[in-house]
VOGU-3710 file (C-alpha; in Angstrom, 3 decimals, decimal comma):
1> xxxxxxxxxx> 39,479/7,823/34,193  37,715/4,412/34,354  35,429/5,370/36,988  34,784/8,464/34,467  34,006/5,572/31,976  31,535/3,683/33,683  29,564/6,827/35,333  29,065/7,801/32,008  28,123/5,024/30,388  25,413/4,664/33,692
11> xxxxxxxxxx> 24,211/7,942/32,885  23,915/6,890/29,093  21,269/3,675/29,962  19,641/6,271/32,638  19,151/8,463/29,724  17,568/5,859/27,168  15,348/3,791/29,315  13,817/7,185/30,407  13,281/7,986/26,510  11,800/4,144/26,236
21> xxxxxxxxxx> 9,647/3,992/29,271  8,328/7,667/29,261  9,270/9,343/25,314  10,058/12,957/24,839  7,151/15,672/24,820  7,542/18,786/22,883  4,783/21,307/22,091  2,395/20,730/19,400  -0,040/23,647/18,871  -1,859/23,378/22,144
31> xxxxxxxxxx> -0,740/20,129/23,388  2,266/17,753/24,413  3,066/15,343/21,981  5,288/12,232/22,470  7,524/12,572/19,803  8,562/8,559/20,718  7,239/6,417/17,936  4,422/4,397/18,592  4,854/0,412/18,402  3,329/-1,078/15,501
41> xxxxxxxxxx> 0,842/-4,246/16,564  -0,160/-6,455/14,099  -3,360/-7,418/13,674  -4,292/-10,394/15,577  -3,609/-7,514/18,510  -4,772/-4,269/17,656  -7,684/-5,719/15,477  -8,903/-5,951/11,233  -10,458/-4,493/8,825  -13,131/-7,322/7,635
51> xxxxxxxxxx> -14,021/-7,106/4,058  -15,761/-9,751/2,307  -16,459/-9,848/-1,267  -19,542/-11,987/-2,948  -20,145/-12,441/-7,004  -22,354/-9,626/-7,761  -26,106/-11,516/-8,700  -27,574/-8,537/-10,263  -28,859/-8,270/-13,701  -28,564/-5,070/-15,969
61> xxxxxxxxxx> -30,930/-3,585/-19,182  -28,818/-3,068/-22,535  -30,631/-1,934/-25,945  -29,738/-3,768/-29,027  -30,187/-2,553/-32,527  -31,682/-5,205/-34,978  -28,075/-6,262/-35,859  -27,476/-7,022/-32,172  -24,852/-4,717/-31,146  -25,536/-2,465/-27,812
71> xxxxxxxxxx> -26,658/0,791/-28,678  -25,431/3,755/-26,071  -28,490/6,716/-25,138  -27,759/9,583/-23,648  -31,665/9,731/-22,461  -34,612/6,515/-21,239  -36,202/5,923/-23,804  -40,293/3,985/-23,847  -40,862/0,638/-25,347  -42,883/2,469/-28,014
81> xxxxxxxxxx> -39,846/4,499/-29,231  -37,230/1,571/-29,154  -40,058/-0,411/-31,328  -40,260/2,526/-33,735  -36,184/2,352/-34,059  -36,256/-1,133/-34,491  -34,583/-1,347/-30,926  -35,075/-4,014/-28,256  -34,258/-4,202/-24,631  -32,629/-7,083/-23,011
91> xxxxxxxxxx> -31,767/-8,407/-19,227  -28,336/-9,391/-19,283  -26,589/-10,878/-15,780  -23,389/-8,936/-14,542  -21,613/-12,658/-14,158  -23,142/-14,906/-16,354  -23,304/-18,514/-15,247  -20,357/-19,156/-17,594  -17,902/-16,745/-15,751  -18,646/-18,415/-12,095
101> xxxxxxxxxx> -16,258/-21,230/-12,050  -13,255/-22,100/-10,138  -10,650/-20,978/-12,198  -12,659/-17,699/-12,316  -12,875/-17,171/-8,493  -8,312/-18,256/-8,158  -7,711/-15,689/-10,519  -10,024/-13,005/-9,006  -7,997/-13,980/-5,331  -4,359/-13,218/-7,215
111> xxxxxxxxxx> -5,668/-10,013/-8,793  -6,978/-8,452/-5,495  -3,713/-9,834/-4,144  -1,271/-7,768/-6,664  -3,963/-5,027/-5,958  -2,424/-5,285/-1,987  0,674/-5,583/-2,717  1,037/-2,588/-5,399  -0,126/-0,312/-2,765  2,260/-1,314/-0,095
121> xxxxxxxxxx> 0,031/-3,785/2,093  2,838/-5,967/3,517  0,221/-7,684/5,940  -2,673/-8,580/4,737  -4,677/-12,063/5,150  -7,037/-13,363/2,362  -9,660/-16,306/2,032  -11,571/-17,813/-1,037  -14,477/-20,230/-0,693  -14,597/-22,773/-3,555
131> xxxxxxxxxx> -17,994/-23,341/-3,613  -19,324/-19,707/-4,057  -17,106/-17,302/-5,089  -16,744/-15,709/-1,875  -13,299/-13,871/-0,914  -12,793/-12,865/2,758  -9,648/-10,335/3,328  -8,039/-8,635/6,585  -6,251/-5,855/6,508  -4,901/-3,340/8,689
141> xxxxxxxxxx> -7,058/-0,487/9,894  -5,735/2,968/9,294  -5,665/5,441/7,021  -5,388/4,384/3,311  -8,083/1,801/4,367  -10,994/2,833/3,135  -9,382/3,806/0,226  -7,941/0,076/-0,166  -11,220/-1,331/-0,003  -12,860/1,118/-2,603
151> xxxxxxxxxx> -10,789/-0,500/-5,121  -11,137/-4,125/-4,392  -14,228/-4,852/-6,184  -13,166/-2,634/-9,059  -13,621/-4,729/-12,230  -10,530/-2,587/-14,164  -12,302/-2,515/-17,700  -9,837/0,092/-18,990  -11,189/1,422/-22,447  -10,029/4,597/-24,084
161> xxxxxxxxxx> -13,177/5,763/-26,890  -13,614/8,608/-29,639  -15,627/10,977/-27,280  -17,975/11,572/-29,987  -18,748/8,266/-32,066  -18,015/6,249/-29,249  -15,325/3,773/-31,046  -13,232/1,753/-28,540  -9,839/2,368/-29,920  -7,616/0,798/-26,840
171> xxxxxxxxxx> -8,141/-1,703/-23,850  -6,916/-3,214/-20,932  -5,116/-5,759/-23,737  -2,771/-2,572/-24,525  -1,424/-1,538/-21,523  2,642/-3,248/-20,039  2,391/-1,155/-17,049  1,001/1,415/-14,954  3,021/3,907/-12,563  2,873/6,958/-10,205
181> xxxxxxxxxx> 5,522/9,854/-10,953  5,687/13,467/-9,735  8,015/16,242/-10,418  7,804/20,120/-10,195  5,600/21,844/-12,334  6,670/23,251/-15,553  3,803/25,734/-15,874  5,009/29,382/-15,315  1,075/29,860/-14,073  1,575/27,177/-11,615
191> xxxxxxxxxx> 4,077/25,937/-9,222  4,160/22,925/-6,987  4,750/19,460/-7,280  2,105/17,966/-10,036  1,423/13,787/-10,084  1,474/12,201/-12,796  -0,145/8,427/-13,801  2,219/6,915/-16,721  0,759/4,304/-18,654  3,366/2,390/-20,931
201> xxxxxxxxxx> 1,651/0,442/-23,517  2,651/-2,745/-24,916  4,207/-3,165/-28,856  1,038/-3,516/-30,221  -0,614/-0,311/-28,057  2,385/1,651/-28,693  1,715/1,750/-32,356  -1,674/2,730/-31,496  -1,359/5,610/-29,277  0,772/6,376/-32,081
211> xxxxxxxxxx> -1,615/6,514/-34,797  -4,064/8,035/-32,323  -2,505/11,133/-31,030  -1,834/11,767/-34,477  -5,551/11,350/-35,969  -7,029/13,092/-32,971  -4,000/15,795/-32,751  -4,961/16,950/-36,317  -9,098/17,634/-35,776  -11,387/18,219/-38,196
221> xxxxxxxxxx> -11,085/21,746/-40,066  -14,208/23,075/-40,694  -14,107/26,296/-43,248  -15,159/29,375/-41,865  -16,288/31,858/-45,363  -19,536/30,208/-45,852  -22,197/29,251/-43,670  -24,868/27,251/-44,397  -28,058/28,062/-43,679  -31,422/25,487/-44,664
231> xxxxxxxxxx> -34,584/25,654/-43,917  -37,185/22,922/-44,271  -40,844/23,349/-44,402  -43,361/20,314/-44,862  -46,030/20,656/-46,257  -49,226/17,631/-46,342  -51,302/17,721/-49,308  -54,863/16,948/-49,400  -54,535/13,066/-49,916  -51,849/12,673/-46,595
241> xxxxxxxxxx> -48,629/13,412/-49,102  -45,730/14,802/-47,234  -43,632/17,412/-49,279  -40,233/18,520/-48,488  -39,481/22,186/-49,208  -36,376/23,623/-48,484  -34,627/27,059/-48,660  -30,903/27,077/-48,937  -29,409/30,688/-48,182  -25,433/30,990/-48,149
251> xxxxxxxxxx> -23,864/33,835/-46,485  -20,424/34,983/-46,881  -18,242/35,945/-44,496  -15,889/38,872/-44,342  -13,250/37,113/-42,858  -11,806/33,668/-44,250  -10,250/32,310/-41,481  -10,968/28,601/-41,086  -11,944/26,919/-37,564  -10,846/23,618/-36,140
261> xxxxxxxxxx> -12,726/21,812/-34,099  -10,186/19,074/-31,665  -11,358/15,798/-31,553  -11,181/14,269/-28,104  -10,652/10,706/-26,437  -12,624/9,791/-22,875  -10,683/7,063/-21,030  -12,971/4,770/-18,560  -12,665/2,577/-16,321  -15,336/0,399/-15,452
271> xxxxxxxxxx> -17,962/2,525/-17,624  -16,964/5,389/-15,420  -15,534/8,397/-16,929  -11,836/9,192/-15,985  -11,112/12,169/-18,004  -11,527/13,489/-21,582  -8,434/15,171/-23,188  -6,633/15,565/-26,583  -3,442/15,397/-27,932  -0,928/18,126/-28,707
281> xxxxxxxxxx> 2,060/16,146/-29,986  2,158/12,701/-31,684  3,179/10,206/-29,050  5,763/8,211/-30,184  7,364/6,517/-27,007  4,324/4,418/-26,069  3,846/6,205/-22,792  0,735/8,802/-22,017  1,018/10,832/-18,762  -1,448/12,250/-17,344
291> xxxxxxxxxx> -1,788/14,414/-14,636  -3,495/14,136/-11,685  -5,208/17,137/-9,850  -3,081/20,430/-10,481  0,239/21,804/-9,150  0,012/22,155/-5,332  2,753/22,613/-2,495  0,133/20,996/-0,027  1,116/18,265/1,256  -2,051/16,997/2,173
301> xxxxxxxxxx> -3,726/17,374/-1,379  -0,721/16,189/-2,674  -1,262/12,747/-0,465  -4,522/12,487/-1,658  -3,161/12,729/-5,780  -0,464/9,783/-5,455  -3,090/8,076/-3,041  -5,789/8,259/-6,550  -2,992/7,376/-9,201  -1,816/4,657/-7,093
311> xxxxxxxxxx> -4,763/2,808/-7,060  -5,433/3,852/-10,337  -2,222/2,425/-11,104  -2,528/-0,655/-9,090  -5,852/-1,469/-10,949  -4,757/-1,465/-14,591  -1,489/-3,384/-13,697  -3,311/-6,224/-12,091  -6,050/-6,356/-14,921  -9,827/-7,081/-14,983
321> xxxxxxxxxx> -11,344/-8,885/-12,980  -13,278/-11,583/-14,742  -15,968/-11,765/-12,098  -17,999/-8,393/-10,645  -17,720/-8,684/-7,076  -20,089/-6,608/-4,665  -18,651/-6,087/-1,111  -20,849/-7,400/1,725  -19,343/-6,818/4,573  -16,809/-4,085/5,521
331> xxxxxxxxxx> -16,266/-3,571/9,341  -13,270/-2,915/11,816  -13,166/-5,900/14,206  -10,703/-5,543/17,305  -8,524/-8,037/18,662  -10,008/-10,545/21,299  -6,560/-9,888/23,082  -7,034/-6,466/25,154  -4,692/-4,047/26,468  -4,934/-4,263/30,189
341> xxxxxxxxxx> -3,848/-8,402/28,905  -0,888/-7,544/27,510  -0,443/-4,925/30,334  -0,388/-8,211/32,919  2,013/-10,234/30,506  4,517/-7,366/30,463  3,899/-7,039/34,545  4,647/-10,816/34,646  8,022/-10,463/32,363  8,976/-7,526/34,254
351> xxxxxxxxxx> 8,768/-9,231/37,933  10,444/-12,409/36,433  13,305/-10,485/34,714  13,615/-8,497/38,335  13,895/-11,484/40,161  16,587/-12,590/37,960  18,390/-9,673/37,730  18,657/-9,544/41,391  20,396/-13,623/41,511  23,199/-11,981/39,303
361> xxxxxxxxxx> 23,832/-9,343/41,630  23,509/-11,366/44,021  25,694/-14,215/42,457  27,959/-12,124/40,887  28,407/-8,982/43,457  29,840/-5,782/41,606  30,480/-7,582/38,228  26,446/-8,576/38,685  25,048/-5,020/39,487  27,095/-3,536/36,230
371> xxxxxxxxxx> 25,819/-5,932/34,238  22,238/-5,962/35,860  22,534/-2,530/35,345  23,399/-2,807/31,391  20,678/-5,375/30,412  18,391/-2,236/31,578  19,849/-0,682/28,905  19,451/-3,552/26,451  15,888/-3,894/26,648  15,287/-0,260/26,189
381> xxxxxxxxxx> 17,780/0,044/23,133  15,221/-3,280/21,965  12,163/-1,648/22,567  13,253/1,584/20,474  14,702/-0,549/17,656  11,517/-2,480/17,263  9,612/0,951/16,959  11,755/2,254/14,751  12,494/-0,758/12,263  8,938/-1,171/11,461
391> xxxxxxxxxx> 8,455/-4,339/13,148  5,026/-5,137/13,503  4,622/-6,812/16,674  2,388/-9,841/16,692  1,716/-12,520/19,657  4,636/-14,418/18,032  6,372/-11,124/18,357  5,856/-10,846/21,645  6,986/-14,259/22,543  10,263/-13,410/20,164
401> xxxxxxxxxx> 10,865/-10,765/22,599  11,125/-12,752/25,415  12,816/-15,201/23,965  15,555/-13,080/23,297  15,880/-11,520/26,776  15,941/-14,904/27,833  19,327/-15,278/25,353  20,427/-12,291/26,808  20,218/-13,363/30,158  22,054/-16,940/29,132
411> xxxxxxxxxx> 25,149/-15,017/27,247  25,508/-12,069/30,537  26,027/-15,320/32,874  27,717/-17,193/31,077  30,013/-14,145/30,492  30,451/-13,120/34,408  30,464/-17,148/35,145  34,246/-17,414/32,936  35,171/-14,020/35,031  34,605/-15,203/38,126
421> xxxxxxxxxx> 36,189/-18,683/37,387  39,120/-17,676/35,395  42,422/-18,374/37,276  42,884/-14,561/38,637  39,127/-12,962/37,974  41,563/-9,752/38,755  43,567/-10,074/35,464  42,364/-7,854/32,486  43,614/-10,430/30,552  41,832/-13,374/32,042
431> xxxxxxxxxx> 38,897/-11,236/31,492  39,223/-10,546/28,459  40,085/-14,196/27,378  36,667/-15,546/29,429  34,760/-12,657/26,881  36,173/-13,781/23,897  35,676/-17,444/24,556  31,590/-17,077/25,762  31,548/-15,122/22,582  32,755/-17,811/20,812
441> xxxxxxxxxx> 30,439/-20,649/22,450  27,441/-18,804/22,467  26,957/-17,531/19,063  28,246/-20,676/17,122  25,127/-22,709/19,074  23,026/-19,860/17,562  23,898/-20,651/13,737  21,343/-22,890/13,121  19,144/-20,559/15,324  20,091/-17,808/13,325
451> xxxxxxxxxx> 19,544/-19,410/9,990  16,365/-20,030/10,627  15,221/-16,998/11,943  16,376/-15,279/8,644  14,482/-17,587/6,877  11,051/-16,363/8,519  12,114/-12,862/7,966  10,840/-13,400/4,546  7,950/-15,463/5,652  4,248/-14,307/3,887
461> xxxxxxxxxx> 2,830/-14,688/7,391  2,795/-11,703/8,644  2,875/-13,072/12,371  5,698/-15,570/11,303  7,921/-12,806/10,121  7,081/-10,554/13,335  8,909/-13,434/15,049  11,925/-13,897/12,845  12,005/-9,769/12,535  12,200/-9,384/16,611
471> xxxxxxxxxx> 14,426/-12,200/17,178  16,820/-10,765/14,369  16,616/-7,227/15,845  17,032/-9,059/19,372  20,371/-11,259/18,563  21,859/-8,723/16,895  21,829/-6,524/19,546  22,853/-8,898/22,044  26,186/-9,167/20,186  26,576/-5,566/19,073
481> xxxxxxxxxx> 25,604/-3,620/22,834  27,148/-6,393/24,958  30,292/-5,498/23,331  30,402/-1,862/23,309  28,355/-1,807/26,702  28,404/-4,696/29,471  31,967/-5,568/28,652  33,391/-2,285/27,967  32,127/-1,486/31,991  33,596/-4,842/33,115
491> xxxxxx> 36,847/-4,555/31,736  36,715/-0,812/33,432  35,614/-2,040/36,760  38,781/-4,553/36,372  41,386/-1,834/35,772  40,397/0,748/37,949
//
C-alpha cells in the first residue's frame, strides 16, 4: 500500500512537470493551441510603450463681440463681415504663460496618474521634467494600449450646454464621480447586455440636473391652429429710402392639436461633442446614465463599450487638466534583455540545480532520489503558480525565483540531514520528529524574511513587488508541497 503511495505520487510530478515544461494542446479552429497560460514579463523584459507628453505651444483664433465674450459660428466668416457685426478676431495661446508653472506640471503628473490607475494599469512608470513641462510614461504594450494613450493628453473640460442657445448649464465643478455599469437590456426591441456611464453629481449639481431635466423635460409648446405666414417686400424710393412692406396672412387649421418641440442638452468634452439627448423624467437622485452603444450579446463590441465608458469615466473622475499637453512621442521600445539571454540563464540554473540534485542522491541514497525526485515537482507546481497568480515577472523576479529554489534546496537537506542522523533513521517516529523540528528551525529564521517580503508585495515598483510576489508564491509553497509531497513519500519509503 505504501509502495502504491509513492508510485502514485511519482506519477503525479511526472504528470505536472510535463503540463509545465510542454502545456496542453487542444484544437482551435485550424490550429493547436497551448491552453498553458503564458508567463507575464514585466517590462524591463518584454519591452514599453514610450509616450511622452510636451505643453501644447500652439495658438488658437476666437471671435469676440464688442462686449468681449466669445461668440460661437457655425460657418468662417471674412474680416469684412466680423467688422460689419462689430466682431473682432483674436490669437489666444492654448497654455498661456500663466498656466506653465510648477505646480501646474505636479498636478498634470497625478491626474494622468489616477487616469492609470482607474483603468487598471498596475505597472506603469512615469517622469516629469521641472523645467519644461515634459511628462515621460511607460507602460505595458498590449491591447488597451493605444487606447490608454488616446486619453492621456485629454484635457477633461466636461460641459453639458442648451443645444440651441448654447448656455453652459453644468461643468466638470458638478460632477462626485464617474462609473461603468452594465445590465441586461430592458427594451423588448432589444436584448443583450447594454453599458451604461453613471455620472453622480455633487450637492450642488444634483439640484441642477434637477431643475434641468425638468425645464428641458417640459419643451416648448408651440400651438398648432394658426400659422403664420409674412411676407416682406422692400421697396427704395427715389432719394435711397428703404420701405418695409409686409403682408400678414393667417391660416387656420382644421385640426387644433398643439405641437411640442423637446428641447435638448449636448454634453462635451473637450469641445468635442459626446452626445445630444433629452429628458423623459425629472431626475431627482443626482445620477444621469447614459448608455453606451446599444444592446449587444457580442462580446467583442461589448469590450469595446466598457473599454469607451471607462476612459470616459476615468477622465471626468480625475478632472481637467490645467495644462493642454500634445503627445510627441509614442513608440513600443523592447527590452535590451533578449530571449535567447534569458534562455542561457535558465540553461545555467538548470545545470546548477542538476548538479545539486545529483549530491543529494548521492549523499542521501534512496531518501535523496525521492526527494530529488519531488523538488522536480516543486519547481513545476512554481512555475504554474506564477502564471496563474498574475505575477509579472521582472529581472528581480527572476532572481526571486532562484532565490527560493535555493531555500528549497536548504530546507530538503536539512530535512534528510535530521533523518539520516536521528538515533534509528529506520524509526517512523524519529522521522517524523527530525520533520517537525527542521520545520521548526527553518521557518522561524524566515520571519524577518518573510516580513519583509510582504512588505514589497505592496511596493509601487512594479519590479520590487515582482520580487516580494515570487518569493511569497515561492515560500509558501515550500511549506505547503513539502508537507503533503517530499515528506508524505519519506515517511512511506520508511514504513514500507
Amino acid at each position: 500500500m505504501k509502495k502504491i503511495k509513492i508510485i502514485t505520487m511519482l506519477v503525479l510530478i511526472i504528470l505536472i512537470t510535463m503540463v509545465s515544461v510542454f502545456g496542453v494542446y487542444t484544437q482551435v479552429q485550424n490550429r493547436m493551441e497551448n491552453q498553458v497560460r503564458e508567463y507575464a514579463l514585466d517590462m524591463d523584459l518584454k519591452g514599453a510603450r514610450y509616450v511622452k507628453l510636451v505643453p501644447n505651444t500652439e495658438s488658437k483664433e476666437v471671435i469676440k463681440d464688442e462686449n468681449g465674450n466669445e461668440v460661437e459660428t457655425e460657418e468662417e466668416m471674412t474680416d469684412e463681415q466680423l467688422a460689419e457685426k462689430g466682431y473682432t478676431k483674436e490669437s489666444i495661446a492654448n497654455n498661456s504663460q500663466d498656466s506653465l508653472t510648477l505646480e501646474n506640471y505636479e498636478k498634470s503628473k497625478t491626474i494622468i496618474e489616477e487616469r492609470l490607475k482607474s483603468q487598471g494599469v498596475e505597472e506603469y512608470e512615469i517622469s516629469l521634467n521641472d523645467k519644461n513641462g515634459e511628462i515621460l510614461i511607460q507602460i505595458p504594450e498590449n491591447s488597451a494600449t493605444d487606447n490608454l494613450v488616446s486619453n492621456m493628453n485629454t484635457v477633461g473640460k466636461f460641459e453639458m450646454i442648451d443645444a440651441e442657445t448654447k448656455e453652459v448649464l453644468m461643468t466638470n465643478q458638478d460632477i462626485k464621480v464617474a462609473k461603468v455599469m452594465y445590465g441586461a437590456s430592458t427594451s423588448s426591441a432589444s436584448n443583450g447586455t447594454v453599458v451604461y456611464l453613471n455620472i453622480e453629481f455633487n450637492k450642488e449639481g444634483k439640484q441642477k440636473l434637477k431643475e434641468i431635466s425638468n425645464t428641458y423635460k417640459e419643451g416648448e409648446v408651440i400651438p398648432a391652429n394658426t400659422t403664420d405666414n409674412t411676407t416682406s417686400e422692400n421697396t427704395t424710393s427715389e432719394e435711397g429710402n428703404t420701405t418695409n412692406t409686409s403682408t400678414e396672412e393667417n391660416t387656420t387649421n382644421e385640426t387644433s392639436t398643439p405641437k411640442t418641440k423637446q428641447k435638448e442638452v449636448t454634453m462635451k468634452i473637450d469641445d468635442e461633442e459626446m452626445m445630444t439627448t433629452s429628458f423623459d423624467v425629472v431626475i431627482e437622485n443626482g445620477i444621469l446614465q447614459l448608455s453606451m452603444g446599444s444592446a449587444t450579446t457580442n462580446s467583442d463590441d461589448l469590450q469595446e463599450y466598457i473599454k469607451s465608458a471607462s476612459s470616459i469615466a476615468s477622465v471626468l473622475d480625475s478632472g481637467n487638466l490645467p495644462i493642454q499637453y500634445d503627445i510627441d512621442k509614442n513608440e513600443y521600445i523592447l527590452s535590451d534583455i533578449t530571449s535567447t539571454e534569458i534562455e542561457y540563464i535558465a540553461v545555467a540554473v538548470g545545470i546548477v540545480l542538476f548538479i545539486g540534485l545529483i549530491v543529494l542522491m548521492i549523499r542521501y541514497r534512496l531518501n535523496g532520489i525521492l526527494s530529488a525526485i519531488a523538488f522536480i515537482g516543486l519547481i513545476s507546481i512554481y512555475l504554474l503558480m506564477i502564471r496563474y497568480t498574475n505575477v509579472n515577472i521582472s529581472i528581480q523576479g527572476i532572481i526571486g525565483i532562484m532565490i527560493t529554489m535555493i531555500l528549497n534546496y536548504i530546507f530538503v537537506n536539512k530535512i534528510l540531514w535530521k533523518i539520516k542522523n536521528s538515533e534509528d533513521s529506520k524509526k517512523i517516529e524519529n522521522i517524523k520528529q527530525g520533520i517537525k523540528d527542521s520545520y521548526k528551525e527553518f521557518f522561524i529564521r524566515l520571519i524577518p524574511i518573510c516580513i519583509s517580503i510582504i512588505v514589497l508585495c505592496f511596493a509601487s515598483w512594479s519590479t520590487i513587488s515582482s520580487f516580494g510576489m515570487v518569493m511569497f508564491w515561492g515560500i509558501v509553497l515550500i511549506a505547503v508541497y513539502n508537507y503533503v509531497i517530499t515528506l508524505t513519500m519519506l515517511k512511506a519509503k520508511a514504513e514500507k
